[in-house]
N, C-alpha and C positions, 0 to 999 in steps of 0.2 A: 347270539340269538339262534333258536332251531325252529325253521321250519316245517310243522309238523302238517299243517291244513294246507298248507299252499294259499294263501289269504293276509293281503296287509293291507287296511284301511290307510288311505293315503290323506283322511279330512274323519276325526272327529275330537270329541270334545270332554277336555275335564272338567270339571266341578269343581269348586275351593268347598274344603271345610270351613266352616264358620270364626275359627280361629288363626286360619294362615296369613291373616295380615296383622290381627291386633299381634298376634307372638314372633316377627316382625322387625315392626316399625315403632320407633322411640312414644311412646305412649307421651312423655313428656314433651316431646316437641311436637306433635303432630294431634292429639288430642281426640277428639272423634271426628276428626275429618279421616281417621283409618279407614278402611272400606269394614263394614262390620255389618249383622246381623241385626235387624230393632226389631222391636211388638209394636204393629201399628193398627189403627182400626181399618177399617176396609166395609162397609156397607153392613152394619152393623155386627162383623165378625173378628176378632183378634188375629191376626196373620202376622209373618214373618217377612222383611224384606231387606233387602242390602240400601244401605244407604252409604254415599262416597263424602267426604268434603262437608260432612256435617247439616248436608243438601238434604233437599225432600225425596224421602225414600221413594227407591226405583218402584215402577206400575207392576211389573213384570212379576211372575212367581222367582221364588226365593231360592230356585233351583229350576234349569229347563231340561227336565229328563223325564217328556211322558213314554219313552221306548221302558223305562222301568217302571212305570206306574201300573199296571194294569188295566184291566177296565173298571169305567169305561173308556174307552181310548179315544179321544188325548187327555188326560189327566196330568195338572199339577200340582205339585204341592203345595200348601199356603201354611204350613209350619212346618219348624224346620225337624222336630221328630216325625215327620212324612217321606223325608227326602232318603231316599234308598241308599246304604253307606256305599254299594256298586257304583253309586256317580262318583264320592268325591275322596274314596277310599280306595288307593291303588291295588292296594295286596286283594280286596274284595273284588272290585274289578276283575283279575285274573281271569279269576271264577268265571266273568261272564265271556268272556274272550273264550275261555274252551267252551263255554257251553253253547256258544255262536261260531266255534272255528275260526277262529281269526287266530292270526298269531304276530302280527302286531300293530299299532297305529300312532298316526301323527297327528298330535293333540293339540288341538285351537282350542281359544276361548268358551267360557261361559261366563253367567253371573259370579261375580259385578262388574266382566267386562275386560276389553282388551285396549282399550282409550284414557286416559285420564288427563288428557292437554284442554278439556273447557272450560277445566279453572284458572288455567291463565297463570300459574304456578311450579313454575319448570324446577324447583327443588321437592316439593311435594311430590310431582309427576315422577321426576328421580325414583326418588325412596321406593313408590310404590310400585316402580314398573321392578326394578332390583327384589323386592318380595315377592312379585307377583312370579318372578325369570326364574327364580330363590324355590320358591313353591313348588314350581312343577321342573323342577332341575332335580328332586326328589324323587320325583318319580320315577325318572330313569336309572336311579341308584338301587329303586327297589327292583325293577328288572327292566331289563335290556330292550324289551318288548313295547315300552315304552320310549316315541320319538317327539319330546315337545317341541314347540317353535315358539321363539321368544316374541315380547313384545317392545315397543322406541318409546325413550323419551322425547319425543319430538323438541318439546320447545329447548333441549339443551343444544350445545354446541354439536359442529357431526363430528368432532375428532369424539367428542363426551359419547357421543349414543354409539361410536364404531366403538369406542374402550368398553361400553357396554354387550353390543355383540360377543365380542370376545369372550367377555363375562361370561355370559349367559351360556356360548359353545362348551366352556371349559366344566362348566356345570351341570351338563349333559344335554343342551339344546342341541337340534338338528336343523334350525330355522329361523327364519323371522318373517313374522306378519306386518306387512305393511298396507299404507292406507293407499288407496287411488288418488285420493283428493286429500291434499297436502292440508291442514288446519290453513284458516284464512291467513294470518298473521306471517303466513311462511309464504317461502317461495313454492314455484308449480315441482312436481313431480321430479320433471325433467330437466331442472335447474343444474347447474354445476353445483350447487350448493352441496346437493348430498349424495357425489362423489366419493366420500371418504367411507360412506354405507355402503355402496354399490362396490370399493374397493375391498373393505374386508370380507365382504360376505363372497366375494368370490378369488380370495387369497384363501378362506379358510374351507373353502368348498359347499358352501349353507346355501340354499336356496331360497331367494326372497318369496314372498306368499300373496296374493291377493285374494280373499276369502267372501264367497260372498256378492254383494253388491262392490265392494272394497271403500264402503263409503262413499259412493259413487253417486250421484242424485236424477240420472235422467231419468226424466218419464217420474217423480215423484210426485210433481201435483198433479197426474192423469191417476196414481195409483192410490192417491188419500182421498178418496170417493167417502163420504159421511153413511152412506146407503150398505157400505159393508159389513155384514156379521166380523166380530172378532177373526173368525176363520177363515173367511172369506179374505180380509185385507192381507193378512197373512199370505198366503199363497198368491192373494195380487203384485204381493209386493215380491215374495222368491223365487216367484215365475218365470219375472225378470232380469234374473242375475245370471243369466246368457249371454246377455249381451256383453258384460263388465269384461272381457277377452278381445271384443269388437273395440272398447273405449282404450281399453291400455295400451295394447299391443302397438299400436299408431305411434302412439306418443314414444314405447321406447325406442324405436325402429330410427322412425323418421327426425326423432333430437338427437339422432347419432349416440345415445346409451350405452347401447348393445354393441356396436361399432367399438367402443372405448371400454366396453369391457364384456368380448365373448366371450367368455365362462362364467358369467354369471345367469344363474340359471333362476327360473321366473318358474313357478307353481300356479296354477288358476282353480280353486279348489269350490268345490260347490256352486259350480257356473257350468255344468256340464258340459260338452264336447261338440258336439252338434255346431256349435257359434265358430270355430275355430276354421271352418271349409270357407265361411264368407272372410273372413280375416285373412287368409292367405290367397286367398284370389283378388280380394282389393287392395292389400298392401303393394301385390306385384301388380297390377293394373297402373295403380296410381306410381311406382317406382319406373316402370315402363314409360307411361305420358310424359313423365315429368320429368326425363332423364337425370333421375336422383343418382344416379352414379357419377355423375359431374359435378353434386356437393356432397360425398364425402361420405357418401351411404353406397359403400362402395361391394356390399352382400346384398343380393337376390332374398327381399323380404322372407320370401316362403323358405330358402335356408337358415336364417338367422331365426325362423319359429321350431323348425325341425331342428335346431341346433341346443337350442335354451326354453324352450317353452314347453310346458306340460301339462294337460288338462287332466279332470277326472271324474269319470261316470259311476250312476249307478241303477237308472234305471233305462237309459237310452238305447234301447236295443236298434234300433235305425241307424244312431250311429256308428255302433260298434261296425257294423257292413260298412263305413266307410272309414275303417281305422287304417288301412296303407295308404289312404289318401291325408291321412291326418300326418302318420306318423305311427308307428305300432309301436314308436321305443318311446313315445313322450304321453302314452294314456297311463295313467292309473285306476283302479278302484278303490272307492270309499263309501263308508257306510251313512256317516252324520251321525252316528249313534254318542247320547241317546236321546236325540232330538227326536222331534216328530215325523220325520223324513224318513227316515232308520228302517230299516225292514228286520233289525233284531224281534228276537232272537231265531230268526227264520233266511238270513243273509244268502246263504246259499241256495234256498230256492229261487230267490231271483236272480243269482249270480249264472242259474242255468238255463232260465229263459233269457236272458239277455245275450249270453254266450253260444246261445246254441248252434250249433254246426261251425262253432272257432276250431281251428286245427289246435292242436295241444300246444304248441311251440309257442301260438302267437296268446294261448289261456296264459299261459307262467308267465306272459312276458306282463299282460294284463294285469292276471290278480296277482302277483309278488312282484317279480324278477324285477322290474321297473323301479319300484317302490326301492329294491333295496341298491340299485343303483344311484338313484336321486341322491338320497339321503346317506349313501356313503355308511350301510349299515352291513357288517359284517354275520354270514349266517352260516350257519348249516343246516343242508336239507335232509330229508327225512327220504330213503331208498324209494320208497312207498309213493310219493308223488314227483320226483325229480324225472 
């Protein structure tokens, strides 16, 4: 990879084309429960929408990319010759990468989705998560610039989902997404159970991911208020994903996790940074009270975050003034692009209010240097900004 802007989105998002699952998965075994594309009605309109499992097609637009839609802004598509081929077309993509200055990013989910365990269907779940890992393991072939993060079959065995990790690295994954909140049917998070996850992922150097709320449900029935514009509940509900750093972090610390395996490095992506100051002042509070170093949690909380934990901003200029208290080696930048979040194709104007008056050492450390430490991403930089 060549660093040419000095910029790597450390959180955003590809797009499936409409045919990456039917070309695939065994059409004859699997039938239309493939993830695929339908014509459905919608309030007296024909639209497009993914439907999983032969289930009732998802509410959602058929693509979540109003950063490419135009105005008026937020705009989505509701067919699928609407959806701009920049979402879910890598080589076109490019394109938007230089005309945004980025130079490269780690690619989460979109529609139809990073989950497939609520059918209750752990061979199904298989196949599709291996197409989906399959999918965007392409992407990285097509250039370097791109770093996906895989996704689990949960309901399989954990030796099956680590033989799947592997997969997924060797096909050009840099990651895995996982959930906060285990499916019901499984054990917690912090189970010995999945052990054999937390072992490969940090044999092979991959960092696990928690995106989001990470499936997380606090404050849910405070934030499904009936009174909310479509808009409105939106941003009530990713308002909230602040906190999801405040809920995890406890749990891996204090079930001894992290303890049993310090190199394994934890991502908190789209939960911005700010949450991370109360996290390590109450971990070590509570480690202090409780003289948690007499069972077996025997690392100073606030080293075991500085050690494996990494958050990522993008609008937070408050926080950024308090990045040596965070850690200056564990923030990244990202965009969300091309959610609605995204300040494409304008990224670097906020990159300079947010930044402004950062000394240069600790900008590179921010918008790249970080990024390609994590992820184990080998570069070269460009005279001009190094």
């Amino acid at each position: 990879m060549e660093i040419k802007y000095g910029l790597i989105s450390a959180d955003s998002h590809a797009a499936f084309d409409r045919d990456d699952f039917t070309r695939r998965m065994s059409a004859s075994k699997w039938q239309n429960r493939i993830p695929r594309v339908v014509e459905v009605e919608d309030n007296g309109r024909r639209v497009h929408r993914w439907t999983v499992y032969d289930g009732r097609p998802y509410q959602e637009s058929v693509c979540n990319c109003p950063a490419l839609m135009g105005d008026p802004f937020p705009t989505y598509p509701e067919r699928w010759e609407e959806v701009p081929r920049t979402a879910y077309d890598p080589r076109e993509r490019l394109k938007a990468l230089d005309s945004d200055r980025v130079d490269a990013e780690v690619l989460f989910p979109n529609p139809p989705g990073g989950n497939y365990f609520e059918f209750g269907d752990a061979a199904f779940e298989l196949d599709v998560v291996r197409a989906y890992n399959d999918a965007l393991g392409e992407w990285s072939r097509i250039s370097d610039r791109y770093l996906p993060v895989a996704i689990l079959p949960y309901l399989s065995e954990p030796k099956t989902i680590a033989g799947e990790i592997a997969r997924a690295v060797s096909v050009g994954h840099r990651g895995v997404n996982v959930l906060g909140q285990m499916p019901k049917s499984l054990p917690h998070l912090t189970d010995p159970r999945w052990d054999p996850v937390w072992s490969v992922c940090q044999e092979l150097g991959v960092p696990i991911h928690f995106h989001g709320s990470a499936g997380l449900r606090a404050g849910a029935s405070v934030r499904k208020w009936s009174g909310y514009t479509p808009r409105q509940a939106h941003s009530a509900s990713t308002a909230t994903s602040a906190v999801t750093p405040a809920q995890i972090i406890p749990q891996l610390i204090f079930s001894g996790v992290t303890e049993r395996f310090p190199r394994l490095k934890c991502v908190f992506a789209e939960a911005g940074i700010g949450g991370l100051n109360y996290v390590l002042a109450a971990c070590d509070h509570e480690w202090e009270c409780r003289h948690l170093w007499t069972e077996g949690i025997v690392t100073r909380p606030s080293e075991t975050v500085r050690r494996q934990m990494y958050v990522n901003f993008w609008f937070e200029a408050e926080g950024i003034k308090l990045r040596h208290h965070i850690g200056i080696d564990n923030i990244m930048w990202e965009s969300d692009f091309p959610h609605v979040a995204s300040f494409y194709p304008r990224s670097w104007e906020s990159i300079e209010r947010v930044v402004d008056g950062v000394p240069p050492e600790d900008r590179r450390k921010l918008l790249y240097e970080n990024a390609l430490r994590v992820y184990g991403a080998a570069a070269t930089v460009s005279g001009e900004i190094s």
